[in-house]
C-alpha positions in Angstrom: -33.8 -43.1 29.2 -31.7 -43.9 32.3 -29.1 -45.6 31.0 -29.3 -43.1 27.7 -28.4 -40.7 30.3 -25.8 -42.9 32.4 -23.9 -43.3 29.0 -25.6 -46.3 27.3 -26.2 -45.8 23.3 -28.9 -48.3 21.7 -29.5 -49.3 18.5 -33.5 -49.0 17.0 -34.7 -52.2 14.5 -37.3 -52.7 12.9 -38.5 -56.1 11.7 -34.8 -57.1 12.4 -33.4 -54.0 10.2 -31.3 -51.3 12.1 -33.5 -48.0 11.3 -31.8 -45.6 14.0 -29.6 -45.0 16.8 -30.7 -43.8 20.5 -27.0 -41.9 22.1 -26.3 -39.7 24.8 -25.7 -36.4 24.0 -21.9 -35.2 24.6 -22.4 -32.0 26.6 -19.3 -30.3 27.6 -19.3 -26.9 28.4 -15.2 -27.1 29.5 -12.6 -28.4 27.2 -9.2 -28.7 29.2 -6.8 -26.2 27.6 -4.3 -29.4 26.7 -7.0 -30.8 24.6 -7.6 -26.7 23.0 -4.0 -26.7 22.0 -3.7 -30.0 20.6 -6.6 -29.4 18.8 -5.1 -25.9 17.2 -1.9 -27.5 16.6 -3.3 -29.1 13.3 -5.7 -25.6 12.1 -4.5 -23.8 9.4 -2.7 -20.7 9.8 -4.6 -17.3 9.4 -4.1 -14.8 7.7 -5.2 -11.6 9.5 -5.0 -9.3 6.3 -7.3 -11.6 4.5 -9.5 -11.7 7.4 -9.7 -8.3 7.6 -10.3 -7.8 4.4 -13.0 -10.3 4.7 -14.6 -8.4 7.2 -14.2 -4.9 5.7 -16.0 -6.9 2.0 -18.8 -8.0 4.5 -19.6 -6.1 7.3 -20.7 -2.0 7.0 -18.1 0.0 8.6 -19.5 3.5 8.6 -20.1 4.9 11.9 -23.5 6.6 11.5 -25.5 8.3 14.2 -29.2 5.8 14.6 -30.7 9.1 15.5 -29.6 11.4 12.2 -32.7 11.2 10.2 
C-alpha cells in the first residue's frame, strides 16, 4: 500500500491470468489555469438561450412563499 501510495500501479493474476489492476488514485484538488484553458479550448460552444431554456423546461421558477399554506 506504500508504494500504491508513492505512485506504484500493480497488476492482480490469478493462476497466471491478469484479473485486476491495484493504481493510485489521481487526487487533485488544483488544476493550473493553463491546463483549464487548454482543456476549454476544444469544448463546444454554448448556447445560453438553449440553456436557459433548458433550465426554465426543468427547474420550477415560481417564487412561492414555504409558509403560505
Amino acid at each position: 500500500m506504500d508504494a500504491v501510495q508513492g505512485g506504484q500501479a500493480f497488476t492482480v493474476t490469478r493462476d497466471g491470468h491478469r484479473i485486476g489492476e491495484l493504481v493510485p488514485l489521481r487526487r487533485r484538488r488544483f488544476v493550473p489555469r493553463s491546463e483549464f484553458a487548454a482543456m476549454s479550448r476544444g469544448a463546444p460552444e454554448l448556447s445560453l438561450d438553449a440553456f436557459r431554456a433548458d433550465q426554465d423546461a426543468t427547474a420550477d421558477q415560481e417564487l412561492s412563499d414555504p409558509y403560505d399554506r
